[in-house]
C-alpha positions, 0 to 999 in steps of 0.5 A, a space after each residue: 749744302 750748296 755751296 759745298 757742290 759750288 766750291 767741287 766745281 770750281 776748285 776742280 775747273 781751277 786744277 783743269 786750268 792749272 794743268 792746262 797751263 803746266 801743260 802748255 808750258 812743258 810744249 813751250 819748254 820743249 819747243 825751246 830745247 829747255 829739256 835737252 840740259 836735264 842731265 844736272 839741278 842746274 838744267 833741271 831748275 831752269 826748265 822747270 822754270 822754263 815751264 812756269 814762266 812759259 808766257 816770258 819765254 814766248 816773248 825771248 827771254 832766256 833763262 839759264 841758271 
């Protein structure tokens, strides 16, 4: 029984950091105009990973498919 209630908890403080992490990603994204080249697959995919390797991104490098 508790460890039913042990695992809520963190499987929902996992998916609040996750979502913190997408979240500061996507600002990051922005902030390096990754969102202005949606208008194709290529612009899409490059932000989205643009967002999920914001870390990359904060130390210059540049990602463009």
């Amino acid at each position: 029984m508790f460890g039913i209630r042990t695992r809520a908890r963190s499987g929902g403080f996992t998916t609040l950091i996750v979502a913190v992490y997408l979240v500061v990603g996507a600002f990051v994204a922005a902030g390096h105009h990754y969102f202005s080249n949606g208008s194709d697959g290529k612009g899409i995919a490059t932000a989205v990973l643009a967002i999920l390797l914001w870390p990359l991104v904060l130390f210059g490098l540049h990602i463009h498919l």
